[in-house]
Biopython code that builds the backbone (N, CA, C, O; Angstrom):
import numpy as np
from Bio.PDB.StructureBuilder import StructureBuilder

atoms = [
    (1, "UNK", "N", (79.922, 56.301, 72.976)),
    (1, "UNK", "CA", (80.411, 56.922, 74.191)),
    (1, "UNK", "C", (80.433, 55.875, 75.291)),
    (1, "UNK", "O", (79.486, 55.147, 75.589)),
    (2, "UNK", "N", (81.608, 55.890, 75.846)),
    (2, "UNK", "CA", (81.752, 54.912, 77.281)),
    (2, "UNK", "C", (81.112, 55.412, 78.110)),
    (2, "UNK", "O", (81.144, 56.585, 78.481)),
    (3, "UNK", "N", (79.999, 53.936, 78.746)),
    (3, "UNK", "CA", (79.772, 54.190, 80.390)),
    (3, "UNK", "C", (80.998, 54.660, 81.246)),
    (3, "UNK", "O", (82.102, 54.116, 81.224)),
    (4, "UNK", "N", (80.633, 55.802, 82.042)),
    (4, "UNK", "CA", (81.921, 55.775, 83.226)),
    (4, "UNK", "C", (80.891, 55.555, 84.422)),
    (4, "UNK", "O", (79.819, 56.154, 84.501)),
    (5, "UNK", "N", (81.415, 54.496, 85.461)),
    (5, "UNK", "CA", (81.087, 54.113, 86.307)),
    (5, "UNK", "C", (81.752, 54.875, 87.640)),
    (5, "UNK", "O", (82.912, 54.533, 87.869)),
    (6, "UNK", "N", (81.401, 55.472, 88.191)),
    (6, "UNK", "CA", (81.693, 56.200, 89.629)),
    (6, "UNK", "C", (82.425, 55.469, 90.951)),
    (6, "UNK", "O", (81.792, 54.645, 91.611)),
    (7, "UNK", "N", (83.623, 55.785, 91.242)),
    (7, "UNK", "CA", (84.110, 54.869, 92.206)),
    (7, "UNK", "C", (83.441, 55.249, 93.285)),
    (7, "UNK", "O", (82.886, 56.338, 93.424)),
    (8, "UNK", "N", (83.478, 54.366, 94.069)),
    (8, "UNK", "CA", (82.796, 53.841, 95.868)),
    (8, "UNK", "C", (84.020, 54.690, 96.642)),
    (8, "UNK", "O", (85.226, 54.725, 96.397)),
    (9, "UNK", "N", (83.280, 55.313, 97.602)),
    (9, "UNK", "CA", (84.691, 55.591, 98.622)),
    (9, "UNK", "C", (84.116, 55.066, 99.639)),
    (9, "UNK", "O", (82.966, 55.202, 100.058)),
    (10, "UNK", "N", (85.248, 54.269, 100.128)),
    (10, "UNK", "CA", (85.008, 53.943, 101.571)),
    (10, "UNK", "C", (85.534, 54.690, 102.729)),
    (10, "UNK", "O", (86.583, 55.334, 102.724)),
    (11, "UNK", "N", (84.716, 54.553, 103.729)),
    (11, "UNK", "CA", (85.061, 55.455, 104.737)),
    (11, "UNK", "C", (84.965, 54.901, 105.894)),
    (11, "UNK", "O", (84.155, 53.975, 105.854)),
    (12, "UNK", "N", (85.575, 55.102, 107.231)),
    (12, "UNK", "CA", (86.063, 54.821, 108.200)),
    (12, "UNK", "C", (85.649, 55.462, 109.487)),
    (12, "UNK", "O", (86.280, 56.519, 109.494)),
    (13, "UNK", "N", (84.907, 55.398, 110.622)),
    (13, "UNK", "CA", (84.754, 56.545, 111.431)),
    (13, "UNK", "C", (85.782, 55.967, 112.691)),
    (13, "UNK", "O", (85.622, 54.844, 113.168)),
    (14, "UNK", "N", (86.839, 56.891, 113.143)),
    (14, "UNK", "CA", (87.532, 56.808, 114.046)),
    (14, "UNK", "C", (87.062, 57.217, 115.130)),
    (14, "UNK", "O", (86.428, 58.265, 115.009)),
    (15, "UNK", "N", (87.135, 56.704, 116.394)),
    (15, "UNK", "CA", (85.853, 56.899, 117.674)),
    (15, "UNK", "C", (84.655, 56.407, 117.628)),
    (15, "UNK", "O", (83.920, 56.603, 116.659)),
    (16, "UNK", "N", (84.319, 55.734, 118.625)),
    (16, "UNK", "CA", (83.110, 54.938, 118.654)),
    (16, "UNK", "C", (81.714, 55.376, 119.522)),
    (16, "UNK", "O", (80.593, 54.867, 119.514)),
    (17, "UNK", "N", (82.374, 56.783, 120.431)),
    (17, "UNK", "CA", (81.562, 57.097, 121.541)),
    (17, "UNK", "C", (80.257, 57.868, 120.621)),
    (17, "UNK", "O", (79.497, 57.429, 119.758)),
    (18, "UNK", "N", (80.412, 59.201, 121.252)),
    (18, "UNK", "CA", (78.855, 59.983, 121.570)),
    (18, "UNK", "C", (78.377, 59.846, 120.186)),
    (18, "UNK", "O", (77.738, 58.815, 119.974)),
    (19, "UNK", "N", (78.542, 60.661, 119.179)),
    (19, "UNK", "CA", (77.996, 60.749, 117.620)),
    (19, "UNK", "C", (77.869, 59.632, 116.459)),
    (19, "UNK", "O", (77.005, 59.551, 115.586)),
    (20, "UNK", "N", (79.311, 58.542, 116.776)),
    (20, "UNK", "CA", (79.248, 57.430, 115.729)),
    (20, "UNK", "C", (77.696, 56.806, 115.698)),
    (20, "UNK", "O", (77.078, 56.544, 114.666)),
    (21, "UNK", "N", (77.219, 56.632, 117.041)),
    (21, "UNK", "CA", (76.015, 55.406, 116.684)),
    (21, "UNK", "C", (75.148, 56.103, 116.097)),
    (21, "UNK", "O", (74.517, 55.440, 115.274)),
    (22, "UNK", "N", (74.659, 57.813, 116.213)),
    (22, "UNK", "CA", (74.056, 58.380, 115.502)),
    (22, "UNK", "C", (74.450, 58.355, 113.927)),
    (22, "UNK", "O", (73.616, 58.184, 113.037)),
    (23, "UNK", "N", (75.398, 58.488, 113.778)),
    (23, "UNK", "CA", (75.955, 58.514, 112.286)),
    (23, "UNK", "C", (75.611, 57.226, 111.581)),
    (23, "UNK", "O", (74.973, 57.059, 110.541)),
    (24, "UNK", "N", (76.185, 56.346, 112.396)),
    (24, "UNK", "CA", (75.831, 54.844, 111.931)),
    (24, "UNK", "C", (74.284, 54.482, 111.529)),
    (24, "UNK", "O", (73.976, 53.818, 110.540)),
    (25, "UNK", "N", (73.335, 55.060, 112.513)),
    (25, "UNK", "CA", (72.080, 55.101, 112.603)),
    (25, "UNK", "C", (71.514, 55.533, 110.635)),
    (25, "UNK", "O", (71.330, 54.890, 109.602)),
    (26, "UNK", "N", (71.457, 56.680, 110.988)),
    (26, "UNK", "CA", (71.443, 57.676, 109.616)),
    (26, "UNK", "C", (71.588, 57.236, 108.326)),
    (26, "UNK", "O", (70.692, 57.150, 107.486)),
    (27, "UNK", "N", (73.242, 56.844, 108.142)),
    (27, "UNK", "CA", (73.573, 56.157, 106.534)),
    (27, "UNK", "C", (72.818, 54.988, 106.521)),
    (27, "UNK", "O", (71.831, 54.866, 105.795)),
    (28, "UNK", "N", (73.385, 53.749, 107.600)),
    (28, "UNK", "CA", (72.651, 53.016, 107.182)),
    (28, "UNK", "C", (71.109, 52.600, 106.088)),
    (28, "UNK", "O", (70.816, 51.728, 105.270)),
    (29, "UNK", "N", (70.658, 53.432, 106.503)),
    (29, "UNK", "CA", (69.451, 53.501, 105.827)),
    (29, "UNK", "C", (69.682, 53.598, 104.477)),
    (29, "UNK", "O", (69.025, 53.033, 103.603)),
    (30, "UNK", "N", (70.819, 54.470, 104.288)),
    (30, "UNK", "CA", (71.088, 54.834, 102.611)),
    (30, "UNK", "C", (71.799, 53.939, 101.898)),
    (30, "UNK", "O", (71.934, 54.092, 100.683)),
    (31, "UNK", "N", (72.359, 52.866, 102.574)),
    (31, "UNK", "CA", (72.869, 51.502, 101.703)),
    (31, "UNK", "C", (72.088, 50.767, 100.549)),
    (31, "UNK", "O", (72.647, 50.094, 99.682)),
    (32, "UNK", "N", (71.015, 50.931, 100.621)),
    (32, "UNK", "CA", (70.026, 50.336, 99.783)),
    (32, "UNK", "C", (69.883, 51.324, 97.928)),
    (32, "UNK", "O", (69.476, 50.993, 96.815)),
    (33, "UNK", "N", (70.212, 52.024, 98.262)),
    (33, "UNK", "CA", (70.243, 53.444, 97.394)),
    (33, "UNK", "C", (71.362, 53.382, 96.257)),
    (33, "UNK", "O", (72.508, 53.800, 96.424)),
    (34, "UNK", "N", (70.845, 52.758, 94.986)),
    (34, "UNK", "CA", (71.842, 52.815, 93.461)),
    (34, "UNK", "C", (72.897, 53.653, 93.368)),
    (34, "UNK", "O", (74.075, 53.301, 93.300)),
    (35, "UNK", "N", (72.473, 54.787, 93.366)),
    (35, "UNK", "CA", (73.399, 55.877, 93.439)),
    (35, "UNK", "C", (74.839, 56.208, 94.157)),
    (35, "UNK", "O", (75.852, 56.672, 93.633)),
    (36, "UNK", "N", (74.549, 55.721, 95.887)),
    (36, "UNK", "CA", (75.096, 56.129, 96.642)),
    (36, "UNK", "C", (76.806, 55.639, 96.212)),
    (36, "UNK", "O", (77.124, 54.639, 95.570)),
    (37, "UNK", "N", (77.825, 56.807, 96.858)),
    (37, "UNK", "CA", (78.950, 56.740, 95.591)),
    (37, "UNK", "C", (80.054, 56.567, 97.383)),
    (37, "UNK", "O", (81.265, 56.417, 97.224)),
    (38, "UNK", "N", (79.665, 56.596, 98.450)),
    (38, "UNK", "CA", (80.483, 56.184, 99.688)),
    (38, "UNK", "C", (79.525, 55.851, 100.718)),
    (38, "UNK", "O", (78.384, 56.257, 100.935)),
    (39, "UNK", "N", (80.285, 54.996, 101.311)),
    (39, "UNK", "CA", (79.532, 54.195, 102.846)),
    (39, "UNK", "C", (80.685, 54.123, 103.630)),
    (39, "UNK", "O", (81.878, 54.063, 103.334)),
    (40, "UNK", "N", (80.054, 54.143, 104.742)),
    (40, "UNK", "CA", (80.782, 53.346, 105.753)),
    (40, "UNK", "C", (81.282, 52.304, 105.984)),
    (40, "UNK", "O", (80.459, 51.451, 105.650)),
    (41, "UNK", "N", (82.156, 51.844, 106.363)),
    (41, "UNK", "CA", (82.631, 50.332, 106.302)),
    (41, "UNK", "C", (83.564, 49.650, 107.406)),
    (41, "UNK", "O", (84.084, 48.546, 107.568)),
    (42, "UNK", "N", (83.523, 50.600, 107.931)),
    (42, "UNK", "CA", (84.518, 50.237, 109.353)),
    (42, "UNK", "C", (84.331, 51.656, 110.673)),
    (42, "UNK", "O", (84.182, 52.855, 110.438)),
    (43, "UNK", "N", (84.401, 51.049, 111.861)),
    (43, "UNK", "CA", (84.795, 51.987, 112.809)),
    (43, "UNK", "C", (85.944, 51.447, 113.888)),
    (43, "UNK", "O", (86.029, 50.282, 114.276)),
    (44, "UNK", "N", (86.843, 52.593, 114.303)),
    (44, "UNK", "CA", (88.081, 52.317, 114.797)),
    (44, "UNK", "C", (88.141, 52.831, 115.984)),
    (44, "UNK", "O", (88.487, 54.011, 115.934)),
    (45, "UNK", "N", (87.913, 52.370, 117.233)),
    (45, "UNK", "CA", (87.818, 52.673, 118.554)),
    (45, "UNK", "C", (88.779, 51.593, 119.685)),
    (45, "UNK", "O", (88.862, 50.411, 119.351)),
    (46, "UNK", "N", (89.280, 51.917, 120.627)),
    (46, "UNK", "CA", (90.299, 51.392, 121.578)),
    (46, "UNK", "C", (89.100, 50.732, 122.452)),
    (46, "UNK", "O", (89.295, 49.522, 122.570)),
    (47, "UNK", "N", (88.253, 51.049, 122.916)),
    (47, "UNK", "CA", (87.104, 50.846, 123.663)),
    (47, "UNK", "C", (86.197, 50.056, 123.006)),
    (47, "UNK", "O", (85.251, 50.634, 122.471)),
    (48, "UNK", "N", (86.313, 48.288, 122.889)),
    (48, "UNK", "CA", (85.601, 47.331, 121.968)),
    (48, "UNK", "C", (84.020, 47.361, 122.534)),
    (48, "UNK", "O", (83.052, 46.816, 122.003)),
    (49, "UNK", "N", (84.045, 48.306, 124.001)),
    (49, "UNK", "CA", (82.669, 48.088, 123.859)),
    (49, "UNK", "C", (81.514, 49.457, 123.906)),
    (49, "UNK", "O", (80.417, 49.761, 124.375)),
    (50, "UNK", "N", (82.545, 49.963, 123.129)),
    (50, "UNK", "CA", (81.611, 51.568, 122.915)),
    (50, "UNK", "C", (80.312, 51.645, 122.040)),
    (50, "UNK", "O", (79.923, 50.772, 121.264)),
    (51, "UNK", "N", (79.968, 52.337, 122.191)),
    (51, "UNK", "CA", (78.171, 52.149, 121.467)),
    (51, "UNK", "C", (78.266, 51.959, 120.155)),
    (51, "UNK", "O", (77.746, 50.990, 119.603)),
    (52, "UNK", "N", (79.291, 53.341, 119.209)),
    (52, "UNK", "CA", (79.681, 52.664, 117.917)),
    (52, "UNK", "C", (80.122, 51.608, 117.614)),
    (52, "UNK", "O", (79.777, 50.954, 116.630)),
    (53, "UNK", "N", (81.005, 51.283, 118.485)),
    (53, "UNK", "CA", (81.667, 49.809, 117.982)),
    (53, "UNK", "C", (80.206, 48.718, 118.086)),
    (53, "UNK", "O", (79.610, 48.128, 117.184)),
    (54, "UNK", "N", (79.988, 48.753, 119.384)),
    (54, "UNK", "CA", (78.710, 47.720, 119.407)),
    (54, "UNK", "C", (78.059, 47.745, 118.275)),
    (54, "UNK", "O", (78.082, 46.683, 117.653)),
    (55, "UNK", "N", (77.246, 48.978, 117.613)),
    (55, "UNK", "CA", (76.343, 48.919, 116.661)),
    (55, "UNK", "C", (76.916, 49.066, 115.678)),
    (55, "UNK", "O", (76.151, 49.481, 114.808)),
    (56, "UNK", "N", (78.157, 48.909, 115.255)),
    (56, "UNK", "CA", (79.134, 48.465, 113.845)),
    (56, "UNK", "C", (79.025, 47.373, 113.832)),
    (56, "UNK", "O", (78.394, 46.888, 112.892)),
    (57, "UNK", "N", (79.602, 46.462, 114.896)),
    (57, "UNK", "CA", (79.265, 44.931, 114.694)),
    (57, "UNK", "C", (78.332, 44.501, 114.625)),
    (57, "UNK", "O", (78.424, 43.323, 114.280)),
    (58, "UNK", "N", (76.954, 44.956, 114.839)),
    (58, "UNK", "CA", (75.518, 44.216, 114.420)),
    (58, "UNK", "C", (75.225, 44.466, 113.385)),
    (58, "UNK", "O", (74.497, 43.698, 112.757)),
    (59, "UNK", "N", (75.760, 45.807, 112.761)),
    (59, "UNK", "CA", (75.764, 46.419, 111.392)),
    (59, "UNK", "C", (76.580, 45.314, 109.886)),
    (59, "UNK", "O", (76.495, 45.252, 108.659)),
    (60, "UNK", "N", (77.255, 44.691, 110.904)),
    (60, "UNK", "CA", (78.176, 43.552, 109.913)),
    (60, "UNK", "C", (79.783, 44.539, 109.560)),
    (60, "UNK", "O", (80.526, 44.128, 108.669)),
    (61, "UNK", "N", (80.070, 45.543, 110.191)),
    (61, "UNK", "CA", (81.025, 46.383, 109.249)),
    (61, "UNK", "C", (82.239, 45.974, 110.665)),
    (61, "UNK", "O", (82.019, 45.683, 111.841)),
    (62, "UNK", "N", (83.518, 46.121, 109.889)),
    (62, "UNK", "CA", (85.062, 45.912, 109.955)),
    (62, "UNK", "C", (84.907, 47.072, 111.674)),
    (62, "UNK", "O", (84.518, 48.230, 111.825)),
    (63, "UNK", "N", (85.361, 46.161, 112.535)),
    (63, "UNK", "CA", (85.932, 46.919, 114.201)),
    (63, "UNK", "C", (87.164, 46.479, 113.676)),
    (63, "UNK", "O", (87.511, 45.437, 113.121)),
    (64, "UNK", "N", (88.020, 48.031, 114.132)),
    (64, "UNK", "CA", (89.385, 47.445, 114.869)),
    (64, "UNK", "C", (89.720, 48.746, 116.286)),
    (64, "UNK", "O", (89.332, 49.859, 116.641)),
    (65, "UNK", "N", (90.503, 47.876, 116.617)),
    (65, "UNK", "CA", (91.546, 48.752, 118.159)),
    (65, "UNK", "C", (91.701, 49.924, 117.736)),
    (65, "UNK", "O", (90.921, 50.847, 117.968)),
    (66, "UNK", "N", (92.763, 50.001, 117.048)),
    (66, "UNK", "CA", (93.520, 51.705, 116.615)),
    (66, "UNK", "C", (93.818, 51.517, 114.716)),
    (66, "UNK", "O", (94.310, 52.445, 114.073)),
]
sb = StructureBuilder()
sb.init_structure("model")
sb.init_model(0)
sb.init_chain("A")
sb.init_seg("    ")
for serial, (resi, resn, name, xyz) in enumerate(atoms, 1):
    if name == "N":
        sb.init_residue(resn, " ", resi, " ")
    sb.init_atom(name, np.array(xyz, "f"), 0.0, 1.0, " ", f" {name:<3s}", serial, name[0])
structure = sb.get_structure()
């Protein structure tokens, strides 16, 4: 019987204000975790210096504009 290996979804949070840095906060933690089958990997905000965006880029993950 074949291993089936589980694809990764990546995901994106659009808006950087009130909830992203909480969100960001949260998973993070769960990156470390075998299992985990989606992460975060980018946030997309017009405002380069919104709290999500800020703590995406210390996070190491993909900012863009729109």
């Amino acid at each position: 019987m074949e291993s089936q290996k589980s694809s990764i979804i990546n995901i994106a949070i659009v808006g950087g204000r009130h909830y992203c840095p909480e969100v960001l906060e949260k998973t993070h933690q769960s990156y470390s975790q075998e299992d985990l089958n989606a992460r975060i990997v980018a946030v997309a905000d017009p405002d380069h210096d919104s709290p999500g965006m800020v703590l995406a880029r210390e996070q190491g993950l993909v900012t863009v504009n729109d």
